[in-house]
C-alpha positions as CSV (number, residue, x, y, z in Angstrom):
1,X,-22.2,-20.8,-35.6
2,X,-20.2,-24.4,-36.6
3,X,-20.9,-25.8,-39.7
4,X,-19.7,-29.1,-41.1
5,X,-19.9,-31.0,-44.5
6,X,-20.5,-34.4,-45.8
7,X,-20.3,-35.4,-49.3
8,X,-23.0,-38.5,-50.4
9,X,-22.7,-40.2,-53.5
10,X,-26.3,-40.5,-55.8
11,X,-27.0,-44.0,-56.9
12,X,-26.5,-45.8,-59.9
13,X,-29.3,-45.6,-63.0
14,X,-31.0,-48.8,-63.8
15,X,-31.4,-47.4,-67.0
16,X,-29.5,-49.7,-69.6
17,X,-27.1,-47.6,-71.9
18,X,-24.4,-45.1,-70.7
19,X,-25.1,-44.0,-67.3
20,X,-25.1,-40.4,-66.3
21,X,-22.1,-39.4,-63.8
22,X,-22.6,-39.7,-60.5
23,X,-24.1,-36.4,-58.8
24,X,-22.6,-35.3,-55.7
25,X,-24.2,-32.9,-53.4
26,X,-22.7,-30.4,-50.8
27,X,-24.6,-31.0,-47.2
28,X,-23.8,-28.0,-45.2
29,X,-25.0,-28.5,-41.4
30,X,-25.9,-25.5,-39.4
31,X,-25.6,-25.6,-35.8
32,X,-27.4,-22.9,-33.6
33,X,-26.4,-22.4,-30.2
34,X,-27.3,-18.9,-29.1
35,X,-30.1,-16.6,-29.8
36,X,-28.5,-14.7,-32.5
37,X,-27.2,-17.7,-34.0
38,X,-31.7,-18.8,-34.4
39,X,-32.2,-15.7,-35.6
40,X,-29.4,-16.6,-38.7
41,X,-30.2,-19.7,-39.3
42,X,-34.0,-19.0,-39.7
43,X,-33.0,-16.2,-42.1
44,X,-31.2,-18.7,-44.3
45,X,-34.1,-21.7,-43.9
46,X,-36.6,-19.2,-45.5
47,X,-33.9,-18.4,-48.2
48,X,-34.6,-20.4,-51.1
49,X,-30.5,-19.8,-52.7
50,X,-29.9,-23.0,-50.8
51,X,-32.2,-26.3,-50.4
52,X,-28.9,-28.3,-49.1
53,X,-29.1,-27.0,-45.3
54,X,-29.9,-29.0,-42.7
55,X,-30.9,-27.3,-39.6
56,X,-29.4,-28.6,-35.7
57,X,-30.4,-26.8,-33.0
58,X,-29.1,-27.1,-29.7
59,X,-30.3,-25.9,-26.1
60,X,-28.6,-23.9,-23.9
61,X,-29.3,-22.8,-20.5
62,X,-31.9,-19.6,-20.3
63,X,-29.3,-17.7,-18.3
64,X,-27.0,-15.7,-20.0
65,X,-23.5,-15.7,-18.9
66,X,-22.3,-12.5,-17.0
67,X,-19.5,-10.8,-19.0
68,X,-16.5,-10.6,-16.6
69,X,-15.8,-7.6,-14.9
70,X,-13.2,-5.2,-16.6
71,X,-10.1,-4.9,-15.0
72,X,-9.5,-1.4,-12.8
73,X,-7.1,0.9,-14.7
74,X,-3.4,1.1,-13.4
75,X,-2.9,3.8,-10.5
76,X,-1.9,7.3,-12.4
77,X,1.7,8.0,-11.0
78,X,1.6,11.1,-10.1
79,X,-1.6,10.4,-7.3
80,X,0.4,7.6,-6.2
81,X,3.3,9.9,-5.4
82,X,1.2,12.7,-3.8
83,X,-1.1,9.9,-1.7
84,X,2.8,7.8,-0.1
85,X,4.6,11.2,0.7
86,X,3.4,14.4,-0.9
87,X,1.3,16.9,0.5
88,X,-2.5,17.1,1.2
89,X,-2.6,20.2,-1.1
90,X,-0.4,18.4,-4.0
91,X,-3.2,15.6,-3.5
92,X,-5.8,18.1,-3.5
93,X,-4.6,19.7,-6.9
94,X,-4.6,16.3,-8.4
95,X,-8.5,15.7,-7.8
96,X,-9.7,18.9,-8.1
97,X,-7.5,21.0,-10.3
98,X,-6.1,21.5,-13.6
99,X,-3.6,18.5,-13.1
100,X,-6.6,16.4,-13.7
101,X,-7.1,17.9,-17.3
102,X,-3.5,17.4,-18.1
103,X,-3.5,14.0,-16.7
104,X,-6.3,12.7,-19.3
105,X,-4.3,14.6,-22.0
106,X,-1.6,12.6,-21.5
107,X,-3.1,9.5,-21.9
108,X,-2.6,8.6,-17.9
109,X,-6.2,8.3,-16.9
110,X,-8.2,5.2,-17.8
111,X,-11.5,4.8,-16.6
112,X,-13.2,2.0,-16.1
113,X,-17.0,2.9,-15.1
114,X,-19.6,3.5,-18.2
115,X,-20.1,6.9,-19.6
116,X,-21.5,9.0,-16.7
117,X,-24.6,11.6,-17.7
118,X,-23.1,14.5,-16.7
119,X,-21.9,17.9,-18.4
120,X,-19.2,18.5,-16.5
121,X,-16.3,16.4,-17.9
122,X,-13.6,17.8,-15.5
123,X,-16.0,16.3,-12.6
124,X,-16.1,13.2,-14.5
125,X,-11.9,13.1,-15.0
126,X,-11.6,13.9,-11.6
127,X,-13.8,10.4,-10.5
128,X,-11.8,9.0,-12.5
129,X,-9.1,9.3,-11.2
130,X,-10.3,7.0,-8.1
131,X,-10.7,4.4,-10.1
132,X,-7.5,3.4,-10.4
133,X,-5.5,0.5,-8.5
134,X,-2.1,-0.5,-7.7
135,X,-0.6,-3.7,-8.9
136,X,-2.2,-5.2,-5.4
137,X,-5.8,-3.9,-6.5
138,X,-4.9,-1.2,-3.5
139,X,-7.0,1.9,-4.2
140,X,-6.0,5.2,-3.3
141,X,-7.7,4.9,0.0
142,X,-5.2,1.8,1.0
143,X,-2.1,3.6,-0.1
144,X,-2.9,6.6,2.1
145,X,-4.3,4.6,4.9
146,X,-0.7,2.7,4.9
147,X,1.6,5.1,4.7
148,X,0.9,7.7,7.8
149,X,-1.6,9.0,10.7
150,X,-0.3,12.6,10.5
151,X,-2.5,15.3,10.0
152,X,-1.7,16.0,6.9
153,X,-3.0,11.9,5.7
154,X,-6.1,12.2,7.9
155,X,-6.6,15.0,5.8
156,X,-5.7,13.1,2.7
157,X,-8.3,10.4,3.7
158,X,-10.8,12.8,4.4
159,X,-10.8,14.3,1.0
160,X,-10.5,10.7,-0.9
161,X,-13.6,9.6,1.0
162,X,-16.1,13.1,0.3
163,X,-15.1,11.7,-3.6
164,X,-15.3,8.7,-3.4
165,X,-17.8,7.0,-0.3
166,X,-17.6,3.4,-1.3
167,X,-13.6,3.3,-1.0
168,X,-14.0,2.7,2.3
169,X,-15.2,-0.8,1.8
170,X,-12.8,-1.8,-1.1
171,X,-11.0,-4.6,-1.1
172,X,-7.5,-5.1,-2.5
173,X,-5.7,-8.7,-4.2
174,X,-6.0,-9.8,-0.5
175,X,-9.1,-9.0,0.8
176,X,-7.9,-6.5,2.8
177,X,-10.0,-3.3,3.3
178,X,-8.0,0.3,3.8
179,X,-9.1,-0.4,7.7
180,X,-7.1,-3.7,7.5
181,X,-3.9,-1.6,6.0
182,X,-4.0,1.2,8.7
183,X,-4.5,-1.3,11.8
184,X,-1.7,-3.0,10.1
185,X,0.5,0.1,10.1
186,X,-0.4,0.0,14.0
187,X,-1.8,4.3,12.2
188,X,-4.3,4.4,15.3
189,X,-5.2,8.1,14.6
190,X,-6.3,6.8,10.7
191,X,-8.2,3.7,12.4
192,X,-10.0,5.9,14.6
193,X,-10.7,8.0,11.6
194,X,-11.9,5.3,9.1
195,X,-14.6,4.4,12.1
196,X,-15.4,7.8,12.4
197,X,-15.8,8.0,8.8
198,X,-18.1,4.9,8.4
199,X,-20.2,6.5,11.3
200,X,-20.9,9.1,9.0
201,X,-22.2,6.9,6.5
202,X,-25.1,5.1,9.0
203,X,-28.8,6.4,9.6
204,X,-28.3,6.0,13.5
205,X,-28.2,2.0,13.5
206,X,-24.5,1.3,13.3
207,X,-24.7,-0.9,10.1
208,X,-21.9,0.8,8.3
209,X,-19.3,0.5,10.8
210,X,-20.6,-3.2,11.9
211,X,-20.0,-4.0,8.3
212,X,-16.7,-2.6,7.5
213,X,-15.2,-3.9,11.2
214,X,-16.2,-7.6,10.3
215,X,-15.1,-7.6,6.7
216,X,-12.5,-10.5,6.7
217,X,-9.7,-10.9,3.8
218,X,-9.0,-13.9,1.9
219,X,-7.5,-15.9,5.5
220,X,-10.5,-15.0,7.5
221,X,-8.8,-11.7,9.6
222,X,-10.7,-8.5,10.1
223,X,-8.7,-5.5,11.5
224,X,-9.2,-6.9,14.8
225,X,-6.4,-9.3,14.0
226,X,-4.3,-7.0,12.3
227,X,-4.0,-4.3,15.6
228,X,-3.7,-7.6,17.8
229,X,-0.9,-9.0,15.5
230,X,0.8,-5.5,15.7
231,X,0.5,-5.6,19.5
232,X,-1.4,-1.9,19.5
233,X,-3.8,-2.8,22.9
234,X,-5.2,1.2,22.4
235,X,-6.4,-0.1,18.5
236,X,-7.5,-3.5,19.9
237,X,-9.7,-1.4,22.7
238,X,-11.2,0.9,20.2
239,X,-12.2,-1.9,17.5
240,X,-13.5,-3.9,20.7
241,X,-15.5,-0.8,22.0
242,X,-17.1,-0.4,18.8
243,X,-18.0,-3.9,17.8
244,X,-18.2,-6.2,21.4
245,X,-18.7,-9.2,19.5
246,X,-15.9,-8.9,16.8
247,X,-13.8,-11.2,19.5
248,X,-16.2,-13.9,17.9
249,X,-15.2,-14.0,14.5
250,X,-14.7,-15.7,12.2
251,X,-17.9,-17.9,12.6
252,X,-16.5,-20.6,11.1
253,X,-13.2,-22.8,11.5
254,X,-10.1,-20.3,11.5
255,X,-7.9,-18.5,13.9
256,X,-9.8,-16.6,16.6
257,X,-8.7,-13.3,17.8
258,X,-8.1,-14.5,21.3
259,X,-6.0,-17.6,19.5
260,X,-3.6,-15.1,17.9
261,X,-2.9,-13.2,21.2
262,X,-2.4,-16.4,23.2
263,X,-0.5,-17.6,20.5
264,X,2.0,-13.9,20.3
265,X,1.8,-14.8,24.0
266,X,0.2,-11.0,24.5
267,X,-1.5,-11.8,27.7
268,X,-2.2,-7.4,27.9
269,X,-4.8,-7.9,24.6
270,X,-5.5,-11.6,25.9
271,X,-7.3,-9.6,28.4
272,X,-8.7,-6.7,26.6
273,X,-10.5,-9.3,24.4
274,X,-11.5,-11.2,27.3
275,X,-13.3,-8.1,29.2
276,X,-14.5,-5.9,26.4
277,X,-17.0,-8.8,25.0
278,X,-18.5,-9.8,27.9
279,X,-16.7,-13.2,28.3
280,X,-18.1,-14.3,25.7
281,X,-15.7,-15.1,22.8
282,X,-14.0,-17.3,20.4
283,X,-11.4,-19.5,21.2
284,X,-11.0,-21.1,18.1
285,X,-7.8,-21.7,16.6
286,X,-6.0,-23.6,13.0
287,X,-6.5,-27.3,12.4
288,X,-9.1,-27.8,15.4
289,X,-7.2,-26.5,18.2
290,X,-8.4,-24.1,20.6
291,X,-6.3,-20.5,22.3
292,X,-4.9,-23.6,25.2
293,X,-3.2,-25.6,22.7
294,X,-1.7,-22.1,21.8
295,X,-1.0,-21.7,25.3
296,X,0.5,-25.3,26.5
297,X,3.5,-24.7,23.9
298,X,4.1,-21.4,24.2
299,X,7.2,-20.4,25.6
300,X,6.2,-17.8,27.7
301,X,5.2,-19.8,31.0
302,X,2.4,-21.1,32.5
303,X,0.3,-18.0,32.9
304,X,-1.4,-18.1,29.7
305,X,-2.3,-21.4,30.5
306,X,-3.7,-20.6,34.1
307,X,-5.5,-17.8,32.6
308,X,-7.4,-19.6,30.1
309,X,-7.9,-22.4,32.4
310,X,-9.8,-19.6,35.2
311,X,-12.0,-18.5,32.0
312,X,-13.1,-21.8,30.6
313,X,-12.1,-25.5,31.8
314,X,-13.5,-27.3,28.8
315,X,-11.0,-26.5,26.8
316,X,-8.9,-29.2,28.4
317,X,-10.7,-32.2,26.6
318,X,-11.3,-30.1,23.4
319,X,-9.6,-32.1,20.5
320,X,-7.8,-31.1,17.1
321,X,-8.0,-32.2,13.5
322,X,-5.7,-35.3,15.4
323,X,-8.1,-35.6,18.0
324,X,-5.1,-34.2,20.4
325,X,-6.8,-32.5,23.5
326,X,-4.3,-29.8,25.0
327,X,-3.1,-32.4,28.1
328,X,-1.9,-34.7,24.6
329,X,0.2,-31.5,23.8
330,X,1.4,-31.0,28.1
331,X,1.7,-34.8,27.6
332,X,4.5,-34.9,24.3
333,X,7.5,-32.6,26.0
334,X,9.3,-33.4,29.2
335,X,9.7,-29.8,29.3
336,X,5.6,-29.3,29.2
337,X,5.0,-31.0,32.4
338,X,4.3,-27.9,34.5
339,X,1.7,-27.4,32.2
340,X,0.3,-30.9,31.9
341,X,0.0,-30.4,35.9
342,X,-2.2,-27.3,35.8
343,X,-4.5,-29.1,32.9
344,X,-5.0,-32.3,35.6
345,X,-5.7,-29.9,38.4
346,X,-8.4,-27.9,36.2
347,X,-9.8,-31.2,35.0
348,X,-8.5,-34.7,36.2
349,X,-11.1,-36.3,33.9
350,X,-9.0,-35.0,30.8
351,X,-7.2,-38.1,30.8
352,X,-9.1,-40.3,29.6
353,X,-9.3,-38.4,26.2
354,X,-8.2,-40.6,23.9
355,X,-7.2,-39.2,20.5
356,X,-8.1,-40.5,17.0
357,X,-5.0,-43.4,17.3
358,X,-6.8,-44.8,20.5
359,X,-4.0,-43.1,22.2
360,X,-4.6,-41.5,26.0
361,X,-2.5,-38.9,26.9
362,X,-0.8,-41.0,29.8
363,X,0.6,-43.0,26.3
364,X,1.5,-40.2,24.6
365,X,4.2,-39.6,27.8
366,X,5.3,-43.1,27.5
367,X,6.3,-42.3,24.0
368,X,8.6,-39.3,24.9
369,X,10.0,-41.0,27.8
370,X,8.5,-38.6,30.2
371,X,8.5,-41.1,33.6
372,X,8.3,-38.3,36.0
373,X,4.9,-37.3,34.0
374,X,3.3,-41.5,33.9
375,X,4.1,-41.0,37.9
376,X,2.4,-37.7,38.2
377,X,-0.5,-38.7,35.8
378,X,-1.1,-41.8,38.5
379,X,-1.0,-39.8,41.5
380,X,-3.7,-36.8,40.1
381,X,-5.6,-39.5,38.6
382,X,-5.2,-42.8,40.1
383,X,-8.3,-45.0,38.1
384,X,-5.9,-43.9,34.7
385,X,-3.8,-47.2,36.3
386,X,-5.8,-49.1,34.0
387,X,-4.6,-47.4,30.6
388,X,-1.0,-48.2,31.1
């Protein structure tokens, strides 16, 4: 509640003869903006200790504000140790034994869920324990999903996932989900295992492991990205097999899956992607551009660029943020004309794109000092004569 004060000053008697001194009252206004601030204030109107009041109330909205979420306690040290390079038992001891007891003795284990109603408080300790994070908001999960494939962490990941099911959709500081960290780690045995493990969690209709394989972190990758970024084709078939249309995310504007392996010039997953959805597929890319603007500055050759040219031939008058089609890229290097070649061949109407300067792509060679590519330009396209 704010209050405020104003002090007024009584008037002056009429009455001839010495005049009383002036009276001066104390004005206390109460403002009211919550519910248990109405509930105060009314207390105090019916109070008759103090006539002086005067009563503001002020609307707010209906909706209460959500309290923010409390942070997740710090990682105990001693899991974090056992999850990177200790032993499935030493991990096993943690969450299920006495070290868990001694643990909360110590002060190490800080829980952040509500009071659970349960009688066993070891059970309870050992939950616990899951809660924690590391300074990346990696759970347990992440850290063993990063750090190996062996046995002995499929194990590991087994055990934290019978404690703990929702782990496996957690996402860290980055959006990242422990499948992100272990396609990242190129750990194929652990990705096969997270599937495996999301499997379990469906009624027959595939929802849990559609969900986890299209969760996307804070720059719109899924795993997908991550084992195509790693160059692991045997990850990028299994996530493809799985999930055909995960070549199509994201939905909206970002970096397509295709995009990033034309781009790493991987022409192997290029491929993979290409067959395993059905030829149907993203080619999206950054800023507008599609997997052939990848392809046209590549350094790799002009096989990407053939490739993507066999699978779709509108990408040649596709424009950018710039409104630069991919024969404006061919068109901007000496050293691109094999390229600008192929695009003319695949589509000779291409130039007559004009960008969002007014600017065809026969000017964008003029600009560079490309002559040999204004004379090939004429001769695959002789009505361009006109935008010279």
């Amino acid at each position: 509640m704010a209050s405020s004060s104003t002090r007024e000053e009584a008037p002056s008697s009429t009455i001839v003869g010495e005049a009383p001194p002036p009276v001066t009252m104390e004005a206390k206004m109460i403002v009211a903006t919550g519910h248990g601030h109405c509930q105060q204030l009314k207390d105090m109107l019916l109070s008759k200790e103090d006539a002086s009041i005067m009563a503001v109330v002020m609307a707010s909205s209906n909706q209460a504000s959500k309290p923010p979420n409390p942070p997740s306690p710090a990682m105990d040290y001693r899991l974090l140790a056992a999850a990177c390079s200790g032993s499935f038992l030493d991990l096993e001891s943690l969450l299920t034994g006495e070290d868990c007891r001694q643990a909360s003795c110590n002060g190490t284990i800080r829980s952040s869920a509500l009071p659970r109603a349960s009688d066993d408080e070891e059970a309870f300790l050992r939950e616990s324990l899951l809660d924690g994070v590391t300074s990346n908001g990696d759970t347990l999960l992440h850290v063993v999903a990063t750090n190996g494939d062996s046995e002995d962490f499929l194990n590991k990941a087994g055990l934290i996932h019978r404690k703990a099911l929702n782990l496996l959709f957690v996402q860290n500081n980055e959006g990242d989900t422990p499948l992100h960290c272990a396609a990242r780690a190129a750990n194929s045995q652990m990705v096969f295992l997270l599937v495996d493990l999301a499997k379990g969690q469906d009624n027959n209709d595939n929802r849990s492991v559609k969900a986890l394989l299209e969760k996307e972190n804070k720059i719109k990758e899924t795993a997908l990205h991550e084992a195509i970024r790693g160059g692991n084709n045997d990850i990028v078939k299994m996530l493809m097999e799985e999930h055909p249309r995960l070549a199509r995310l994201p939905k909206d504007d970002g970096t397509s899956p295709l995009y990033l392996a034309i781009l790493l010039e991987n022409k192997t997953i290029a491929k993979t992607l290409y067959q395993m959805s059905d030829k149907i597929l993203s080619y999206s890319g950054p800023n507008g551009q599609n997997a052939l603007h990848a392809a046209v500055f590549g350094v790799g050759g002009k096989d990407l660029t053939e490739m993507l040219l066999e699978w779709n031939k509108d990408l040649t008058i596709q424009q950018d943020e710039k409104g630069n089609t991919p024969l404006h890229s061919a068109a901007s290097s000496t050293g691109l004309i094999g390229h600008l070649l192929l695009l003319l061949q695949a589509n000779p109407n291409a130039i007559h794109q004009e960008d969002h300067n007014g600017s065809f792509p026969i000017h964008v060679a003029a600009s560079v000092g490309a002559t040999q590519a204004i004379t090939d330009f004429l001769e695959k396209s002789p009505n361009c004569a006109g935008l010279r």
